[in-house]
C-alpha positions, 0 to 999 in steps of 0.5 A: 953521481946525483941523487933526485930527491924524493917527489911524493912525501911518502918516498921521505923516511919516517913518512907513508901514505897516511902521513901524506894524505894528512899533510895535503890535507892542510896544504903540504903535497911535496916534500918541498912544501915539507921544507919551507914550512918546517916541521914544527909549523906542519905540526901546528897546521894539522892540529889546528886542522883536528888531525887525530892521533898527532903525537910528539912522535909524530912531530919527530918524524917530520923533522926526521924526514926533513934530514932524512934521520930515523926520527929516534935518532934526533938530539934531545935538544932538537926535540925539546926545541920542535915540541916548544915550536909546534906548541907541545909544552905547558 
């Protein structure tokens, strides 16, 4: 049995419509774009871009979304990584 992975960014877990327009907003419309990019990069073009209200939750979600994982559920070292990526340390 094959599953079809999600069209629309909003179908990713951790994601809704909110996220999606912010994504496209900076060029990412498919979960596809999502996966070349990465989530630390993603999160680095919304903040260039002045998305408001990004947080590091947020940052967690789109790594979550990636591996289809409850954003809580990421390994510490994973998140310690992606915040050193996207530029969240300092």
């Amino acid at each position: 049995m094959s599953t079809t992975p999600p069209a629309r960014l909003r179908d990713l877990r951790n994601l809704g419509p909110a996220s999606e327009r912010a994504l496209a907003a900076v060029g990412i419309r498919t979960p596809a774009d999502l996966d070349a990019v990465g989530a630390a990069a993603a999160f680095r073009r919304l903040a260039d871009a002045g998305t408001p209200h990004l947080t590091r939750t947020f940052l967690w979600a789109l790594a979550g979304a990636l591996d289809d994982l409850d954003w809580r559920e990421l390994p510490p070292d994973l998140r310690r990584r992606l915040a050193v990526e996207a530029g969240l340390t300092g």
